[in-house]
BAVEX-611156 format. One record per residue (C-alpha): x, y, z; chain. Coordinates in steps of 0.5 Angstrom, whole numbers, plus 500, padded with zeros to 3 digits. Layout:
<pt xx="X" yy="Y" zz="Z" gudo="A"/>
...
% end
This chain:
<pt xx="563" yy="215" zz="929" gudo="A"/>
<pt xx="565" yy="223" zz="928" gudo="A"/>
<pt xx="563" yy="225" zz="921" gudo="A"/>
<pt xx="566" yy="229" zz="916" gudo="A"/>
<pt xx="565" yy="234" zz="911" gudo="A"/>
<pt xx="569" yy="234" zz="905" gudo="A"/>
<pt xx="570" yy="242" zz="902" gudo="A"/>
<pt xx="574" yy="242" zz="895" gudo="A"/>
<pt xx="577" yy="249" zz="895" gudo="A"/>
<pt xx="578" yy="250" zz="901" gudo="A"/>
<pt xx="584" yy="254" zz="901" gudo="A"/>
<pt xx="581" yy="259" zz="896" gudo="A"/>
<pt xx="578" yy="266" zz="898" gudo="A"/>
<pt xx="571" yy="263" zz="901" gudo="A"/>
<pt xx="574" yy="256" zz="902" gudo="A"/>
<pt xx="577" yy="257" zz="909" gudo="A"/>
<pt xx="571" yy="261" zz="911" gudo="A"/>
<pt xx="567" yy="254" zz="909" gudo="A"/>
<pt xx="571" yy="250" zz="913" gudo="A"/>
<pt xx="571" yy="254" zz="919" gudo="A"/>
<pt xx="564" yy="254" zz="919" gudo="A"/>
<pt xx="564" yy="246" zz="918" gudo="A"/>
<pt xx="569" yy="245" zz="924" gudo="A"/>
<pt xx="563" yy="250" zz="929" gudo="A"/>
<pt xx="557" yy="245" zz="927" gudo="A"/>
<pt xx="562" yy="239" zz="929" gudo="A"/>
<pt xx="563" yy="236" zz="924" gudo="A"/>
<pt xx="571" yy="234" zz="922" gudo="A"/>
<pt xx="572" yy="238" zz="916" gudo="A"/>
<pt xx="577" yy="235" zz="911" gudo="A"/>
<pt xx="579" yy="241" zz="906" gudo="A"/>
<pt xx="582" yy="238" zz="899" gudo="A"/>
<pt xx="587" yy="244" zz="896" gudo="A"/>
<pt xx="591" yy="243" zz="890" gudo="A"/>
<pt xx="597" yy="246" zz="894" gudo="A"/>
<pt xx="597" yy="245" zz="902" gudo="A"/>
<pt xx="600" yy="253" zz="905" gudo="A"/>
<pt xx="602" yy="253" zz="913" gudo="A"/>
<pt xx="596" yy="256" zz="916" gudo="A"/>
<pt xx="591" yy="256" zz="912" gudo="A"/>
<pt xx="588" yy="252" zz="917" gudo="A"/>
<pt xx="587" yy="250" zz="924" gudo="A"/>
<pt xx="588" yy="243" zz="929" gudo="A"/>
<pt xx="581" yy="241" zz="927" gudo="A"/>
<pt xx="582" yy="241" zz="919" gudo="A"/>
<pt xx="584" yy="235" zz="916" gudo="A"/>
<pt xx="588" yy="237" zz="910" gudo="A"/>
<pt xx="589" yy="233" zz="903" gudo="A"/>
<pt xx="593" yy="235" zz="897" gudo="A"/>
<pt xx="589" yy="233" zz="891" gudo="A"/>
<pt xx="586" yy="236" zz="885" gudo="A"/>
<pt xx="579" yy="234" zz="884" gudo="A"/>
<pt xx="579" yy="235" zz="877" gudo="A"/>
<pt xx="583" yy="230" zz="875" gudo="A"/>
<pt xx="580" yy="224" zz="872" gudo="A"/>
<pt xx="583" yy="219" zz="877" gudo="A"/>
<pt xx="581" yy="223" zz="882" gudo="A"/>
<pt xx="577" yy="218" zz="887" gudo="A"/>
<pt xx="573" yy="221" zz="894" gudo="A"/>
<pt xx="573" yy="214" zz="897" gudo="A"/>
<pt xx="581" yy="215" zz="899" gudo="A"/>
<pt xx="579" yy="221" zz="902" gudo="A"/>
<pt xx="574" yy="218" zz="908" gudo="A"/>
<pt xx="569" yy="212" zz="907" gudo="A"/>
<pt xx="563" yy="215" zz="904" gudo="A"/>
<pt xx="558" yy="213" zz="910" gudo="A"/>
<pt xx="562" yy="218" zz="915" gudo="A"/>
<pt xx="561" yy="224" zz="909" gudo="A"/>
<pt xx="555" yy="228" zz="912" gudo="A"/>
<pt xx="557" yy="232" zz="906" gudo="A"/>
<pt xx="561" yy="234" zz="899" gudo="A"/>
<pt xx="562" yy="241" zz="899" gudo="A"/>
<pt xx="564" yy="243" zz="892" gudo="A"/>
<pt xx="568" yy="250" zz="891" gudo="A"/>
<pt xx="574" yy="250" zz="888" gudo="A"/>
<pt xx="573" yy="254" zz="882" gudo="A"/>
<pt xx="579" yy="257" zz="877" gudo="A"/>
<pt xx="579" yy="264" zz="875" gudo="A"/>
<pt xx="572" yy="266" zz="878" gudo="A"/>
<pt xx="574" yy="274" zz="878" gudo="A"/>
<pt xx="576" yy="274" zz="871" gudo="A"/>
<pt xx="569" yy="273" zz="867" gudo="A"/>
<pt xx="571" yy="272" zz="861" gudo="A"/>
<pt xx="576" yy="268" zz="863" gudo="A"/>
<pt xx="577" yy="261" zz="857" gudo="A"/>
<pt xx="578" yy="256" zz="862" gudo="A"/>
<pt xx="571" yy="256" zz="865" gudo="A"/>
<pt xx="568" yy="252" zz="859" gudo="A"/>
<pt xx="575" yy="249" zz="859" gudo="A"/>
<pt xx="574" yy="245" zz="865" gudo="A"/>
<pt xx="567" yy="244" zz="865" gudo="A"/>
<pt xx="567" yy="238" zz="863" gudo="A"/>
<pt xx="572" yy="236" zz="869" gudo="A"/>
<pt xx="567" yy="239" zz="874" gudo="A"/>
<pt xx="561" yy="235" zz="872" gudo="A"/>
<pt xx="564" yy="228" zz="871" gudo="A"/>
<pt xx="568" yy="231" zz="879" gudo="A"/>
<pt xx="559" yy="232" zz="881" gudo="A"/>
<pt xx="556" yy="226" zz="877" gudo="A"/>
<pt xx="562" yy="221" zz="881" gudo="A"/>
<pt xx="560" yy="223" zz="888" gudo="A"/>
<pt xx="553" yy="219" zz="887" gudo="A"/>
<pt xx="557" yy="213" zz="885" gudo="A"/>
<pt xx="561" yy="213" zz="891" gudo="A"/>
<pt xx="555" yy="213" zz="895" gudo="A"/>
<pt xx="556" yy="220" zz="897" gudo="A"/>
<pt xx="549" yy="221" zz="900" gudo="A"/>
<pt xx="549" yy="229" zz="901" gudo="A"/>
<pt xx="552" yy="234" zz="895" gudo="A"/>
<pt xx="552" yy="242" zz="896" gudo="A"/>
<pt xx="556" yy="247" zz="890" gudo="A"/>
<pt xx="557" yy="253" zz="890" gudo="A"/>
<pt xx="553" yy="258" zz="885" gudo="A"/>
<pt xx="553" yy="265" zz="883" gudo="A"/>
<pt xx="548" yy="270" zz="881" gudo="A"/>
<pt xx="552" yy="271" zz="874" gudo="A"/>
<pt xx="548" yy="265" zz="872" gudo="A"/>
<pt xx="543" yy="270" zz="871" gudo="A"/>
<pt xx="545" yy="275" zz="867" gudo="A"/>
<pt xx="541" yy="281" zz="867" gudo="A"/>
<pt xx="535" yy="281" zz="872" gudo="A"/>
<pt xx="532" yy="287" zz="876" gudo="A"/>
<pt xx="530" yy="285" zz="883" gudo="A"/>
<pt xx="530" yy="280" zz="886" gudo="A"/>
<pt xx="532" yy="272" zz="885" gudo="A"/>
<pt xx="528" yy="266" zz="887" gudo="A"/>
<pt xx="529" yy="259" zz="886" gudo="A"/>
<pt xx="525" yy="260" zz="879" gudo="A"/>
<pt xx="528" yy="266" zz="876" gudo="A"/>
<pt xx="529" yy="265" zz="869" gudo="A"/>
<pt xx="537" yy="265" zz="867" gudo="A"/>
<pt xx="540" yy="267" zz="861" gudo="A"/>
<pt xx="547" yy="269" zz="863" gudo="A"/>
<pt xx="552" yy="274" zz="859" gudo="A"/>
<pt xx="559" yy="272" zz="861" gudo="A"/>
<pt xx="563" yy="266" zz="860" gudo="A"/>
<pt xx="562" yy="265" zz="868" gudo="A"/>
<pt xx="556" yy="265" zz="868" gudo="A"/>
<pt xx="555" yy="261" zz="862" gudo="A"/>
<pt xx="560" yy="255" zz="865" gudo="A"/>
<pt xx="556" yy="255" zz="872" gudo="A"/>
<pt xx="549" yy="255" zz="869" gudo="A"/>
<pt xx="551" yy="250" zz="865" gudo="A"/>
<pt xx="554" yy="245" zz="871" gudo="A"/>
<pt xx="548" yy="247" zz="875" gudo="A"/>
<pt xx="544" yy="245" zz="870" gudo="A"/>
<pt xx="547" yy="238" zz="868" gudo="A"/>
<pt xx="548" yy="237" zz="875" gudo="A"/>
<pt xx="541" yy="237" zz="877" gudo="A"/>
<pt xx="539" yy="233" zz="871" gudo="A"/>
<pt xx="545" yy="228" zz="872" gudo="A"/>
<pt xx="544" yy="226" zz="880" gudo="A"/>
<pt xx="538" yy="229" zz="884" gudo="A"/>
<pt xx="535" yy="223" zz="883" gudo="A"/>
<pt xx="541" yy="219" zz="885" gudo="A"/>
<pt xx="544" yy="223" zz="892" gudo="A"/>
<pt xx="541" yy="230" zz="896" gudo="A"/>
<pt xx="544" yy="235" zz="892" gudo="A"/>
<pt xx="544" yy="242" zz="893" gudo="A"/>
<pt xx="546" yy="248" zz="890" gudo="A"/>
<pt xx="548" yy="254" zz="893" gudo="A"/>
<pt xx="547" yy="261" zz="889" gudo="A"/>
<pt xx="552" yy="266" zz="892" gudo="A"/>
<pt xx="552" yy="274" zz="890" gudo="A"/>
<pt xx="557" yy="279" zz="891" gudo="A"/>
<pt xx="562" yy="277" zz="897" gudo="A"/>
<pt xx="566" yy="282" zz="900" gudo="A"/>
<pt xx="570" yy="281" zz="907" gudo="A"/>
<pt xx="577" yy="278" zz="908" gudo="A"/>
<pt xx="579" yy="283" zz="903" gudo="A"/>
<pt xx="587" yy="281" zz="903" gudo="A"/>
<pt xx="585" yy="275" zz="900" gudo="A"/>
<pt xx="580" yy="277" zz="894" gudo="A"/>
<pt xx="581" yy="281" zz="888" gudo="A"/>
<pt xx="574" yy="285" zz="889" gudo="A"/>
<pt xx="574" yy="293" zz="888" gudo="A"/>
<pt xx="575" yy="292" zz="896" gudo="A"/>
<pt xx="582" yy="289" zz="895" gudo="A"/>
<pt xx="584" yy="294" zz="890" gudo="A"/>
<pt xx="581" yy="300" zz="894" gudo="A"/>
<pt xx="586" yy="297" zz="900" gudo="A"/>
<pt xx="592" yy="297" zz="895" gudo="A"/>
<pt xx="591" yy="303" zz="893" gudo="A"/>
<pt xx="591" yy="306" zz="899" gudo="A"/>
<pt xx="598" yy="302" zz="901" gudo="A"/>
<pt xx="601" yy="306" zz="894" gudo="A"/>
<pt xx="599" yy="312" zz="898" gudo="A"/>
<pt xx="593" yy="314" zz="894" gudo="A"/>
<pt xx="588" yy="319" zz="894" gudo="A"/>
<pt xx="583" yy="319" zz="889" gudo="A"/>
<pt xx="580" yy="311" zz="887" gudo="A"/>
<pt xx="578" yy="312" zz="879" gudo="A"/>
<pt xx="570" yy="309" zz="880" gudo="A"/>
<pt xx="564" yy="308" zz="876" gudo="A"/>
<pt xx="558" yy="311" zz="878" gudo="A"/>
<pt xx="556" yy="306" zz="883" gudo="A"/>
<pt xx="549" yy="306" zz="883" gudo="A"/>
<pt xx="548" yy="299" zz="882" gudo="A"/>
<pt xx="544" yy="296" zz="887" gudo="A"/>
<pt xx="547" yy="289" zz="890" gudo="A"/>
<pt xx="546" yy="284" zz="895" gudo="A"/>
<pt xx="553" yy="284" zz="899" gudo="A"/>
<pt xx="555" yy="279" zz="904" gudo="A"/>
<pt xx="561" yy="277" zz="909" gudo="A"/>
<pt xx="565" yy="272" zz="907" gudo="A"/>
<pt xx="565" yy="268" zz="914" gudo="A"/>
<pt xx="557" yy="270" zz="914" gudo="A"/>
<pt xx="558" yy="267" zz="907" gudo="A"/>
<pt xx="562" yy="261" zz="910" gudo="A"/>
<pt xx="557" yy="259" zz="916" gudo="A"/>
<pt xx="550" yy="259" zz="910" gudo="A"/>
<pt xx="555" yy="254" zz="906" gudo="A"/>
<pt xx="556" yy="250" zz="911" gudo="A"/>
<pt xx="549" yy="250" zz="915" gudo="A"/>
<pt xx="546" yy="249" zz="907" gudo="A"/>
<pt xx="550" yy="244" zz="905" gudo="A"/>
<pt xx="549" yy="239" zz="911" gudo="A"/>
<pt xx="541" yy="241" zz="912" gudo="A"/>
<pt xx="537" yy="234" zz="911" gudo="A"/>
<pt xx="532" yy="236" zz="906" gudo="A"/>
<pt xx="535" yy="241" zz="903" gudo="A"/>
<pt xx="536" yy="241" zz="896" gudo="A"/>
<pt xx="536" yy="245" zz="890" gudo="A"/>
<pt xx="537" yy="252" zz="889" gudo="A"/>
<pt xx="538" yy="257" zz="895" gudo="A"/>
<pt xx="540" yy="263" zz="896" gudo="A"/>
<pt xx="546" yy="264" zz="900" gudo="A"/>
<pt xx="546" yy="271" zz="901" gudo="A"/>
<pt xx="542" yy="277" zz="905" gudo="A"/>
<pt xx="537" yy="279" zz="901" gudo="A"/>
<pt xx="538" yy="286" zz="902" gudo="A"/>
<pt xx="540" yy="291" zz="897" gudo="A"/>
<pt xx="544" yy="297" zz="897" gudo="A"/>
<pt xx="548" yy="300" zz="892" gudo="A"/>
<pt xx="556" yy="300" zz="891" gudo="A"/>
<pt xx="557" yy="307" zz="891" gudo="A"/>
<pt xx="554" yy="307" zz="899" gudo="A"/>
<pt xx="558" yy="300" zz="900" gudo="A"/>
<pt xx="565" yy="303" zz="898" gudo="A"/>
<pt xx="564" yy="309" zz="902" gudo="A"/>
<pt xx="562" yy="305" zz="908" gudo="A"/>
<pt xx="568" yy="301" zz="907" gudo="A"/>
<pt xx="573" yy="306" zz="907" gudo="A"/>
<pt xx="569" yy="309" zz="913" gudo="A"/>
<pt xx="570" yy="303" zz="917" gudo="A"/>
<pt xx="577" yy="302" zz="914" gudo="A"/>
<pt xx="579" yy="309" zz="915" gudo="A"/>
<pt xx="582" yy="310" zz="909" gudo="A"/>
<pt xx="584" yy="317" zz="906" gudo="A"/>
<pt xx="581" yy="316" zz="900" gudo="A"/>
<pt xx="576" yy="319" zz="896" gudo="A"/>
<pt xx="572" yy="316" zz="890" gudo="A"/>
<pt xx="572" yy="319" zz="882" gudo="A"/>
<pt xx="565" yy="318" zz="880" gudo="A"/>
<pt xx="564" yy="316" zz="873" gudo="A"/>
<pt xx="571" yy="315" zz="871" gudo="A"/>
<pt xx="569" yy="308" zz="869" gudo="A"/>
<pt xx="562" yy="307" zz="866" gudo="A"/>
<pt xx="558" yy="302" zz="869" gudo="A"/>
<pt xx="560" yy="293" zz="866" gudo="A"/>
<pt xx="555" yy="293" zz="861" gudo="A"/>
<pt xx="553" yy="286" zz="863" gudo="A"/>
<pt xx="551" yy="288" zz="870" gudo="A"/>
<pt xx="543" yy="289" zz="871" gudo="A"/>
<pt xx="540" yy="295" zz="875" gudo="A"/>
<pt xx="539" yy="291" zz="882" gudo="A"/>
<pt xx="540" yy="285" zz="883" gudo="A"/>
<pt xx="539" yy="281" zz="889" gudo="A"/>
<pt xx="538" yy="274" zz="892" gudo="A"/>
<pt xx="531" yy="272" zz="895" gudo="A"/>
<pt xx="534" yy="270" zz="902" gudo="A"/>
<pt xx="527" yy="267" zz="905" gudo="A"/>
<pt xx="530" yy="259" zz="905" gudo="A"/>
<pt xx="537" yy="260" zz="908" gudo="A"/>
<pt xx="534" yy="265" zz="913" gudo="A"/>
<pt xx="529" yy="259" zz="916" gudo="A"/>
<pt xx="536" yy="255" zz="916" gudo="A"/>
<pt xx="539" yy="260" zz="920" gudo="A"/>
<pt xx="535" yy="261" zz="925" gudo="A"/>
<pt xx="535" yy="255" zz="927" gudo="A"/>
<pt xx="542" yy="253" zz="926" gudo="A"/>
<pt xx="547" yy="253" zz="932" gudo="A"/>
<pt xx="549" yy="260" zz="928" gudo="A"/>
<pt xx="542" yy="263" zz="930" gudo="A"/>
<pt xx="544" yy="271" zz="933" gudo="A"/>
<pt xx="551" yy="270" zz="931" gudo="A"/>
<pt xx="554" yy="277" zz="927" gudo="A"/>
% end
């Protein structure tokens, strides 16, 4: 019997990295999306339009829970906008989706976290790092993980997946890389910019896909891990290396923007766990 794995989300940005990542390892992903969009996909994806958030939402329509190997937990309202209202509102929506999975018979449940659970921190991010989050974001997040793990580790393998600052796929994403490639299209030639020093872990977007999917359905694997490099570089020298790479003729404005108040110094994700798990997965030695 072929088994499945289940990504929420998966039409958005990091969504249909995921799944791609979920068909490699040989599984059958089915990838749950509000709105199904011709293309998004390829053949191997089984596609089902369904708001997970609703509260008669049930995952046994979607495949009988002995052939899930794994739930993978994406879908995310306004993830770019920090302070945006709806993360609190929906809150709710994402635990009672978490906690019902347990109930079903889901043995296996991966969510996607991010490293504004944290808040200010400066180096690195273990598993244990304290957090105190400063953005509504952040804030909802920590929440979820915490409530999460409180509600059903003890009931289902649970693990969360705690990303930082993704880049790649940049047509898709609404990141300073996705504005820096519209303001060269307008013709532009000087980006307006903050001083670029703060250092961050920077990941692609399909390396980010493959670390997901491996995690996710790793026997054993629960709790926090990093999905990240673990190598920390600062904005400026990754923006000036973007537009190198994509030839673009357009020069940053240092400091015309002053540095997000909320952003630490350097922050990054300790990446010792998803590098053992990579390196022996079927992605060992992939770019």
């Amino acid at each position: 019997m072929e088994r499945t794995v289940v990504i929420t989300g998966a039409g958005g940005y990091v969504g249909r990295h995921v799944t791609s990542a979920v068909a490699a390892l040989g599984y059958e992903p089915i990838a749950l999306v509000r709105r199904h969009r011709p293309g998004d996909f390829d053949s191997l994806t089984r596609v089902v339009e369904a708001d997970v958030l609703e509260p008669t939402f049930d995952i046994t329509s979607v495949a009988a829970p002995d052939r899930i190997a794994a739930v993978v937990h994406l879908a995310w309202q306004d993830g770019f906008v920090h302070n945006a209202a709806s993360h609190l509102e929906r809150l709710s929506d994402h635990y009672r989706f978490l906690t019902s999975l347990p109930k079903a018979g889901i043995a296996r449940i991966a969510a996607l976290g991010s490293m504004h659970e944290i808040g200010y921190w400066e180096g690195a991010v273990t598993a244990e790092t304290p957090t105190n989050p400063v953005t509504l974001y952040g804030i909802a997040k920590d929440a979820l993980r915490r409530s999460a793990m409180l509600s059903i580790a003890d009931r289902a393998a649970f693990a969360w997946l705690r990303a930082y600052y993704i880049l790649g796929d940049d047509r898709r994403n609404s990141s300073i890389f996705a504005k820096l490639l519209e303001a060269a299209d307008r013709g532009e030639k000087v980006f307006p910019f903050t001083t670029g020093k703060t250092l961050y872990d920077f990941i692609d977007v399909s390396e980010l896909g493959r670390q997901i999917a491996v995690a996710a359905v790793s026997d054993g694997v629960t709790g926090v891990i990093n999905v990240a490099t673990g190598r920390p570089e600062s904005l400026a020298s990754r923006v000036e290396r973007f537009i190198d790479e994509n030839g673009l003729d357009i020069t940053l404005q240092y400091g015309a923007f002053p540095d997000r108040p909320y952003d630490s110094p350097g922050i990054w994700g300790d990446a010792t766990r998803i590098r053992g798990l990579m390196a022996t997965s079927l992605f060992d030695g992939r770019a």
